[in-house]
NURODO-869760 format. One record per atom (N, C-alpha, C, O): residue in one letter; x negated, y, z negated. Coordinates in steps of 0.001 Angstrom, whole numbers, padded with zeros to 6 digits, always signed. Example, Ala and Ser with C-alpha at 12.3 -4.5 7.8 and 13.67 -1.06 7.14 Angstrom:
<atoms>
a-013190-005690-007800
a-012300-004500-007800
a-013200-003300-007800
a-014236-003319-008465
s-012850-002250-007080
s-013670-001060-007140
s-012900+000030-007870
s-013409+001138-008039
</atoms>
This chain:
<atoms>
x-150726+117254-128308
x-149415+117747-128670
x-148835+118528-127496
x-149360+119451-126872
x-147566+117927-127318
x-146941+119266-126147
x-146335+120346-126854
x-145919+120265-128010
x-146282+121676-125907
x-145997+122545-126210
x-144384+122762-126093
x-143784+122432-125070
x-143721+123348-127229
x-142402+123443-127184
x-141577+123612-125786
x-140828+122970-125050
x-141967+124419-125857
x-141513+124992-124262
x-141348+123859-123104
x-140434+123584-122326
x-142700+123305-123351
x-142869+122233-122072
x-141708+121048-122309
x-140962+120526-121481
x-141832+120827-123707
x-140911+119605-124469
x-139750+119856-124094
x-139016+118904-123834
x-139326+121034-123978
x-137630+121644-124106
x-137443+121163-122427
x-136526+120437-122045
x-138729+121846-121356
x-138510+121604-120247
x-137827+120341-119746
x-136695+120143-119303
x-139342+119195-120053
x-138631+117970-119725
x-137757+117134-120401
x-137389+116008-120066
x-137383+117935-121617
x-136030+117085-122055
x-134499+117649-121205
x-133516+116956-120940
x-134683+118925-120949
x-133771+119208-120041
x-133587+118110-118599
x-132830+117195-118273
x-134413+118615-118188
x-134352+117882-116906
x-134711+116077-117074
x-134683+115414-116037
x-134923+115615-117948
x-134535+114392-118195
x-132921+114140-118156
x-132359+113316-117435
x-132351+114949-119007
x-130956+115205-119176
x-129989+115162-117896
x-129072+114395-117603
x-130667+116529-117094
x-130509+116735-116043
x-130471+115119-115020
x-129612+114844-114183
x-131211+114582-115266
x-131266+113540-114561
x-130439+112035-115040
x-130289+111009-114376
x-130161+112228-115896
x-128891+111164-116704
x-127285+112331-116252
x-126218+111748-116057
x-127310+113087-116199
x-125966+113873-115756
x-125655+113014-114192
x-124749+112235-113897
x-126708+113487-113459
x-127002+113515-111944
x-126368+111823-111248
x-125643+111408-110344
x-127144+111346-112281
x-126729+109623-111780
x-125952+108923-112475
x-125834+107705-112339
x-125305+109653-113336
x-124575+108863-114312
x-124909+107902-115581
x-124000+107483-116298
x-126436+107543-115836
x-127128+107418-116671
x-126529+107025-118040
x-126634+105953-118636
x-125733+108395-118467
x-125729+108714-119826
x-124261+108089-120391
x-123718+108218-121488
x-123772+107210-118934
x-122630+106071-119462
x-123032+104584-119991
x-122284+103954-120739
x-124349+104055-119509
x-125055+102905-119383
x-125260+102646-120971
x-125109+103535-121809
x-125594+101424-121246
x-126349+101411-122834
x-127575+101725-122384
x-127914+102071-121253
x-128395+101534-123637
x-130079+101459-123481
x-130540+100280-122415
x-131353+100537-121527
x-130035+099146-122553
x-130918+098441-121818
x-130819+098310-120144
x-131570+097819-119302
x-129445+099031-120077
x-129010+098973-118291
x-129759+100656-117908
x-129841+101312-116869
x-130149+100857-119144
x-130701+102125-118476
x-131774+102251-118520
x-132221+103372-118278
x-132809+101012-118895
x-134600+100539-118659
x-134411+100178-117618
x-135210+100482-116732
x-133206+099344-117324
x-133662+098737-115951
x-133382+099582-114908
x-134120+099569-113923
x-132362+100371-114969
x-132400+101025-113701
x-133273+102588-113455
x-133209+103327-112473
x-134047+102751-114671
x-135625+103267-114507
x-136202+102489-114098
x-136640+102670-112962
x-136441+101497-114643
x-137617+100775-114204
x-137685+100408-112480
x-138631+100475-111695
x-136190+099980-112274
x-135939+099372-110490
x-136371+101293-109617
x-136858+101348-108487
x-136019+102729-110540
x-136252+103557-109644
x-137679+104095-109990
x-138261+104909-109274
x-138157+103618-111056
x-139765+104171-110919
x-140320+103021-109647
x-140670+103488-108563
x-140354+101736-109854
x-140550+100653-109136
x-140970+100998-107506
x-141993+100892-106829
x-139428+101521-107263
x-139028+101927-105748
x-140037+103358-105784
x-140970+103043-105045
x-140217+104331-106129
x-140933+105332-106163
x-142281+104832-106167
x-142726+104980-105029
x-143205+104266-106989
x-144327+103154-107369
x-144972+103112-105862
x-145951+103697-105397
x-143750+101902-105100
x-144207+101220-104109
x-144021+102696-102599
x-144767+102968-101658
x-142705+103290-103046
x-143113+104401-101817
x-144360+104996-101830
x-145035+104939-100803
x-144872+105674-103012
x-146020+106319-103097
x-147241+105592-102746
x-148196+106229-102301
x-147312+104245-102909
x-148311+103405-102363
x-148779+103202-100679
x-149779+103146-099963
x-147092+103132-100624
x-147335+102648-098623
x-147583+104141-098250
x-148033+104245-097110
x-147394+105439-098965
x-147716+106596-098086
x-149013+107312-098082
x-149628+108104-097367
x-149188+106512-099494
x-151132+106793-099571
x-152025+105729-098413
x-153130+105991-097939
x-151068+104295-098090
x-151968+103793-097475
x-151881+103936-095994
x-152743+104207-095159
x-151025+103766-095927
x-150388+103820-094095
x-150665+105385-093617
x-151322+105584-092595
x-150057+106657-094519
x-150193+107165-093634
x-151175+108392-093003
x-150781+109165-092130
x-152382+108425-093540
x-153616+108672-092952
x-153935+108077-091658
x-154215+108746-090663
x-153883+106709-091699
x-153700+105628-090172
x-152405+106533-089209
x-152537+106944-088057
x-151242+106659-090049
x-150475+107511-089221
x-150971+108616-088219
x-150897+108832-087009
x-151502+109194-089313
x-151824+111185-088748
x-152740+110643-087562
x-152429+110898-086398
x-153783+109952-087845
x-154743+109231-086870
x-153938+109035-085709
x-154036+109834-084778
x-153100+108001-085649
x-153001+107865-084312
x-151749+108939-083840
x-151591+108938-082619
x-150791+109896-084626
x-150629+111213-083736
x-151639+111876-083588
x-151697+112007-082366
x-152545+112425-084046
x-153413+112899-083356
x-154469+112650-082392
x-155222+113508-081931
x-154467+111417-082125
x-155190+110659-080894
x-154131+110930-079867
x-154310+111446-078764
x-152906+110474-080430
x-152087+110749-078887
x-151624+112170-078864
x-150830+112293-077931
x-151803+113342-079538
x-151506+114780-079005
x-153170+115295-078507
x-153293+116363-077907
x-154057+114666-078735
x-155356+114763-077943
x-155152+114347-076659
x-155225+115023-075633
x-154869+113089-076794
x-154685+112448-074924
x-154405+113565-074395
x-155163+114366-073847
x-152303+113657-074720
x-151364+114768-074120
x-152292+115822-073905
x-152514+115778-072695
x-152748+116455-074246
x-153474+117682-074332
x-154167+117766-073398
x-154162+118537-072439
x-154869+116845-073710
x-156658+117020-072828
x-156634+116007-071364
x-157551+115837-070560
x-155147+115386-071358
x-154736+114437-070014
x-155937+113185-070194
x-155988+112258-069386
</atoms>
């Protein structure tokens, strides 16, 4: 069970977030999809930044080692 408080939270800012984008003009079903296309896009960002960018930090920090150490 959530706690009131918490419930009140994210129904606000759900709200908050149908104000923000305009949302709360759409019917129901133009407004699955354009959750779904921005969880989607979020989904796949969070993926390429878990995978790529560890490999990232790696190779700046190989090349501020070089720089460094000549």
């Amino acid at each position: 069970m959530i706690p009131i408080g918490l419930a009140r939270f994210l129904k606000r800012k759900y709200f908050q977030y149908e104000v923000a984008f305009a949302l709360n003009m759409l019917t129901t079903t133009e407004k699955m999809i354009v959750n779904f296309i921005f969880i989607s896009i979020t989904v796949l960002v969070l993926i390429s930044i878990y995978v790529y960018f560890p490999e990232h930090l790696r190779q700046l920090a190989a090349k501020a080692a070089y720089y460094w150490y000549g």
